[in-house]
PyMOL commands that place a pseudoatom at each C-alpha (Angstrom):
pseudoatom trace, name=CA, resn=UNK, resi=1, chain=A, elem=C, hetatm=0, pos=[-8.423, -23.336, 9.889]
pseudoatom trace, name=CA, resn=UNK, resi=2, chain=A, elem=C, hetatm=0, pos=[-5.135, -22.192, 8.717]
pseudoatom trace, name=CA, resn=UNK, resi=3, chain=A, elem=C, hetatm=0, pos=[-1.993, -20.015, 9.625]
pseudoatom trace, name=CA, resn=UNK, resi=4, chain=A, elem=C, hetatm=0, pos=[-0.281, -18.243, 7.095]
pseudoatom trace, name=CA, resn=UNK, resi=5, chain=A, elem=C, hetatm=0, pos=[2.902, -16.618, 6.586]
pseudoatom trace, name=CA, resn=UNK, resi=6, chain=A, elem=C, hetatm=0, pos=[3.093, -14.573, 3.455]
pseudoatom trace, name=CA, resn=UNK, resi=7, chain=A, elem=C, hetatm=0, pos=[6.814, -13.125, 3.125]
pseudoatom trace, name=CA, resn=UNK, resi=8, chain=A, elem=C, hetatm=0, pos=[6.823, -10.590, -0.307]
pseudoatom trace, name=CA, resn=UNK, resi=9, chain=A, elem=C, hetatm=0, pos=[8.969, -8.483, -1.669]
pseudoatom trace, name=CA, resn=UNK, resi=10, chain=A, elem=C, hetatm=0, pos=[7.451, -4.808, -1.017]
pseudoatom trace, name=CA, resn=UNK, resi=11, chain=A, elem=C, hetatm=0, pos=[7.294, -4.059, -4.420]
pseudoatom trace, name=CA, resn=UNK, resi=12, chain=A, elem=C, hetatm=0, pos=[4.283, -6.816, -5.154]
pseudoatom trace, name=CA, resn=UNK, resi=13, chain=A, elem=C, hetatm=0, pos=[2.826, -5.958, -1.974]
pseudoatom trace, name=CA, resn=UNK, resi=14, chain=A, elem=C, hetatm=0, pos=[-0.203, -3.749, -2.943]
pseudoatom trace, name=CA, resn=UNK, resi=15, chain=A, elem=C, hetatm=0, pos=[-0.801, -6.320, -6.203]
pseudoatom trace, name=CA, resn=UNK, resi=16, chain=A, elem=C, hetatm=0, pos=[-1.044, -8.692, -3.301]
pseudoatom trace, name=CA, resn=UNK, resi=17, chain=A, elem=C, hetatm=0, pos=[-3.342, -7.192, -1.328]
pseudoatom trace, name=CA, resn=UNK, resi=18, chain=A, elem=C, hetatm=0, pos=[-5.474, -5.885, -3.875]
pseudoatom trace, name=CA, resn=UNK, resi=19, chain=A, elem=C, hetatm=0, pos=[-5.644, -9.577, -5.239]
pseudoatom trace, name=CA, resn=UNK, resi=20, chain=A, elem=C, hetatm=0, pos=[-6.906, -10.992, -1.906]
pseudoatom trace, name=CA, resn=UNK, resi=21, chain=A, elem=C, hetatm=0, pos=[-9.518, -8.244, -1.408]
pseudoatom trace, name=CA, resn=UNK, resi=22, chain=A, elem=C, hetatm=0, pos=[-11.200, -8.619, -5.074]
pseudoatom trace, name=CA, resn=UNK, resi=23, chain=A, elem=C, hetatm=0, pos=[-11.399, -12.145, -4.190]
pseudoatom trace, name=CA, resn=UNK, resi=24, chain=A, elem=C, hetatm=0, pos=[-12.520, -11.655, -0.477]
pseudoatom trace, name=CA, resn=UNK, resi=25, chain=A, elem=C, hetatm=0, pos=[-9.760, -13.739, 1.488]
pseudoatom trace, name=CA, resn=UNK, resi=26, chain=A, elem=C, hetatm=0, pos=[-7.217, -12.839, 3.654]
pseudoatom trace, name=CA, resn=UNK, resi=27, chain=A, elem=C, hetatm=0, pos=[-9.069, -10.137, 4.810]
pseudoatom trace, name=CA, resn=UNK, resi=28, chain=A, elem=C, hetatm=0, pos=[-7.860, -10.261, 8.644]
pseudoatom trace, name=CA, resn=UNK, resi=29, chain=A, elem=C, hetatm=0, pos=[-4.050, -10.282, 9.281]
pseudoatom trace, name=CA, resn=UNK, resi=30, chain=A, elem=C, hetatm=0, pos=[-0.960, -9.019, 10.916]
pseudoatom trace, name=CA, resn=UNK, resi=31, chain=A, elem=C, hetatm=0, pos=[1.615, -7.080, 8.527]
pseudoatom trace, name=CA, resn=UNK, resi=32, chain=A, elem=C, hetatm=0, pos=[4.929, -6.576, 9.605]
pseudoatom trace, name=CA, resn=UNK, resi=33, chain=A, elem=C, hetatm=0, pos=[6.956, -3.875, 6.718]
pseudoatom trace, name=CA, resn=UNK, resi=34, chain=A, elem=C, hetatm=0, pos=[10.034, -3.364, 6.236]
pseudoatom trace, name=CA, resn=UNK, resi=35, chain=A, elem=C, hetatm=0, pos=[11.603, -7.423, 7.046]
pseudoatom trace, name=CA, resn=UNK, resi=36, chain=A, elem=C, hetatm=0, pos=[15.067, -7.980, 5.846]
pseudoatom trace, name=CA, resn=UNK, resi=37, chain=A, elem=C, hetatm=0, pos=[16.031, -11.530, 4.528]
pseudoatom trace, name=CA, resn=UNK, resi=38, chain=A, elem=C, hetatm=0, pos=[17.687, -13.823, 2.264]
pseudoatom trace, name=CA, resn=UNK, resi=39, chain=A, elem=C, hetatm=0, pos=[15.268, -16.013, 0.269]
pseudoatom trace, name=CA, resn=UNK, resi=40, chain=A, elem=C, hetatm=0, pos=[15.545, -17.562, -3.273]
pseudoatom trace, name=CA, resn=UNK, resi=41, chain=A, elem=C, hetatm=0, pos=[15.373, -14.213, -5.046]
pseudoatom trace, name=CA, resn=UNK, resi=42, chain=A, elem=C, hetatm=0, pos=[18.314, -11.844, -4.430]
pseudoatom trace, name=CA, resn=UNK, resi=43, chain=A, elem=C, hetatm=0, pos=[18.419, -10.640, -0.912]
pseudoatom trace, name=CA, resn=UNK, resi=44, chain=A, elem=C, hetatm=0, pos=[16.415, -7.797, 1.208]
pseudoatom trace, name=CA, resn=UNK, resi=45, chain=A, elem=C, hetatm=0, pos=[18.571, -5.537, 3.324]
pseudoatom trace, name=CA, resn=UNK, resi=46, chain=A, elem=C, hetatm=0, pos=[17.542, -2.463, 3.149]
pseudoatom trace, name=CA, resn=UNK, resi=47, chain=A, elem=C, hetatm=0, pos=[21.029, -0.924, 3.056]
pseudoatom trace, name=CA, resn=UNK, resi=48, chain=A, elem=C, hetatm=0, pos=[22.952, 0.484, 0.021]
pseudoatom trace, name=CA, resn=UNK, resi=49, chain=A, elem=C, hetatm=0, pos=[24.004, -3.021, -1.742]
pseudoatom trace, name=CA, resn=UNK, resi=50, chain=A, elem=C, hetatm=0, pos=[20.395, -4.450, -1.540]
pseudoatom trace, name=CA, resn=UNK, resi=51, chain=A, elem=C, hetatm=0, pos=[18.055, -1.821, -1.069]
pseudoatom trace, name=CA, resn=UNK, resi=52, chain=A, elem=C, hetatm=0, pos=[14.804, -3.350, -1.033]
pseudoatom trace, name=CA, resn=UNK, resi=53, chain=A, elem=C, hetatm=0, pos=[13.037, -4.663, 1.718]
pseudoatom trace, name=CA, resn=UNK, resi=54, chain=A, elem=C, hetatm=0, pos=[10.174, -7.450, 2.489]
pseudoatom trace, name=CA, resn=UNK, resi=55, chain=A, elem=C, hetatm=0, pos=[6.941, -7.389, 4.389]
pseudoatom trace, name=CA, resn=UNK, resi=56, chain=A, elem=C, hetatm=0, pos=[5.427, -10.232, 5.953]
pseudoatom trace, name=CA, resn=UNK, resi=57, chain=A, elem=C, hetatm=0, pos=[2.004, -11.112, 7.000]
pseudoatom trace, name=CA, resn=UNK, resi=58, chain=A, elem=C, hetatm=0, pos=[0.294, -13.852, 9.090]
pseudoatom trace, name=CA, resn=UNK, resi=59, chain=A, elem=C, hetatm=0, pos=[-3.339, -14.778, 8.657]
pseudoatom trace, name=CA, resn=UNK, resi=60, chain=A, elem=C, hetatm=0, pos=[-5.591, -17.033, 10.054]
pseudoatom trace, name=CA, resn=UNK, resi=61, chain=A, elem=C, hetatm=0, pos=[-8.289, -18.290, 7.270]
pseudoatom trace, name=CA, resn=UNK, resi=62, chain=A, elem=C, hetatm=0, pos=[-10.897, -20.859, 7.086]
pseudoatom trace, name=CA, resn=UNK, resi=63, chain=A, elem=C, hetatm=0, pos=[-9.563, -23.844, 5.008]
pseudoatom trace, name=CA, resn=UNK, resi=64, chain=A, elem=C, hetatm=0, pos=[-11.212, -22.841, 1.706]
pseudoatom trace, name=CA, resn=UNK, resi=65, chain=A, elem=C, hetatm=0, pos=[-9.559, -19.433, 1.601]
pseudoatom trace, name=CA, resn=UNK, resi=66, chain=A, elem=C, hetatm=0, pos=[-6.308, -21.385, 0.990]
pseudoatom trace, name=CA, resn=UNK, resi=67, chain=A, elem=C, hetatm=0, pos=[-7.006, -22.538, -2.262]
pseudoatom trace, name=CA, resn=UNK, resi=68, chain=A, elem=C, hetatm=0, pos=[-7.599, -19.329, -3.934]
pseudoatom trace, name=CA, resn=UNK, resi=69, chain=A, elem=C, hetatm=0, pos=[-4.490, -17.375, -1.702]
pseudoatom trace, name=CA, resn=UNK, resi=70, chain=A, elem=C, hetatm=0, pos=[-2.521, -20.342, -3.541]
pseudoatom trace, name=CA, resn=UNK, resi=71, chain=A, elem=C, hetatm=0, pos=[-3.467, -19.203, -6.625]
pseudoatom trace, name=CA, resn=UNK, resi=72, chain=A, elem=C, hetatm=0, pos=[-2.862, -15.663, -6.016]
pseudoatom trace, name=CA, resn=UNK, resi=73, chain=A, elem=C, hetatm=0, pos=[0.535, -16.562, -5.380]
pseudoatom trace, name=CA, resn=UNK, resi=74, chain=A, elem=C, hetatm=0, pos=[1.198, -17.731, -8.542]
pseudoatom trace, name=CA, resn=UNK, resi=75, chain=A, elem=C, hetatm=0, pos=[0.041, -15.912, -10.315]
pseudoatom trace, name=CA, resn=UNK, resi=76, chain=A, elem=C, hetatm=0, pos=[2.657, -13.238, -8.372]
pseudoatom trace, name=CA, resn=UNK, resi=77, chain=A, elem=C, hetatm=0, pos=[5.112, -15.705, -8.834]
pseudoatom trace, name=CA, resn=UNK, resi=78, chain=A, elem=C, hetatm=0, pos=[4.556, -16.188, -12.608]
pseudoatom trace, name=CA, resn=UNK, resi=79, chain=A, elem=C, hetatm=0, pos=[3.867, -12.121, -12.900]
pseudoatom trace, name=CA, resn=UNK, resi=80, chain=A, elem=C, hetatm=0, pos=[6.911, -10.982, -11.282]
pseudoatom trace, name=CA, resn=UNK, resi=81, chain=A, elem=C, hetatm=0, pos=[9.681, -13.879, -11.456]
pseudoatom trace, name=CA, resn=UNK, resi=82, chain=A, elem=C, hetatm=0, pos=[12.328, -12.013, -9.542]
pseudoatom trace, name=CA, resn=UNK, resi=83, chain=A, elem=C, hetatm=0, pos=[10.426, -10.306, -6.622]
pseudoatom trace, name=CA, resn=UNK, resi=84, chain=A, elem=C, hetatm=0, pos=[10.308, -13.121, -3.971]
pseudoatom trace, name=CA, resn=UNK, resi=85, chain=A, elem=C, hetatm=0, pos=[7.260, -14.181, -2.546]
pseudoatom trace, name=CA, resn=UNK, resi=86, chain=A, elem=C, hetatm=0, pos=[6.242, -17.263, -0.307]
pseudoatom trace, name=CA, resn=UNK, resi=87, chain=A, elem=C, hetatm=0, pos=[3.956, -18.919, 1.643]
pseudoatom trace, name=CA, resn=UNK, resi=88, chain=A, elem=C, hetatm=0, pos=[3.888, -21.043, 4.803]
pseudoatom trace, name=CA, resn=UNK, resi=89, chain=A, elem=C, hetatm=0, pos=[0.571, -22.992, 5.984]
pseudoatom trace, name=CA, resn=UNK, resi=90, chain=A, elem=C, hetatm=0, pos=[0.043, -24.883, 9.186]
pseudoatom trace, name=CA, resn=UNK, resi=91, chain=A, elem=C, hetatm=0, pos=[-3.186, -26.125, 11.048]
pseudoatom trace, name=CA, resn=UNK, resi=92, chain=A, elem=C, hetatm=0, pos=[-4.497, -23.827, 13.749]
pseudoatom trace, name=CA, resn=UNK, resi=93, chain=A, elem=C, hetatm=0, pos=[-7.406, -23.463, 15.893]
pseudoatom trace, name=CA, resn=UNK, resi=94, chain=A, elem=C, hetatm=0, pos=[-8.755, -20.551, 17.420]
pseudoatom trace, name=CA, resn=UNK, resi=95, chain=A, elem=C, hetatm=0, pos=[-9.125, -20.546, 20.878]
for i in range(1, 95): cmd.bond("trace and resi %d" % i, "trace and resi %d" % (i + 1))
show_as sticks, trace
zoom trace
């Protein structure tokens, strides 16, 4: 099993989404909206210089989910260049 920690720019969050529920992964997670950072795309503040804002989510998914959330990524990634959007993936096990 896997952790995830999906960090997006809010504008590609509903492509996001939409992409893991036609392909049936990622269906069970916590979403946080409205997370400010500073990632390799320009920065989300939410205040009048940088206006836009992140949300993040973290999902626990059997191992062959990851796979195909990779791929969902980039194609995100390759869609929309400057939006932001990253993954982080550790073991887990639930308890």
């Amino acid at each position: 099993m896997k952790k995830l920690e999906v960090i997006l720019s809010q504008a590609i969050d509903a492509d996001f989404m939409r992409a893991c529920l036609v392909m049936k992964v990622g269906q069970h997670y916590t979403k946080s909206i409205g997370v400010q950072g500073c990632g390799n795309t320009c920065p989300k503040m939410g205040d009048e210089i940088w206006p836009q804002l992140n949300n993040h989510y973290m999902m626990c998914i059997p191992d062959e989910e990851l796979k195909i959330i990779k791929k969902i990524i980039t194609n995100l990634r390759t869609k929309y260049p400057d939006e932001g959007i990253t993954c982080f993936v550790t073991e887990t096990e639930e308890l």
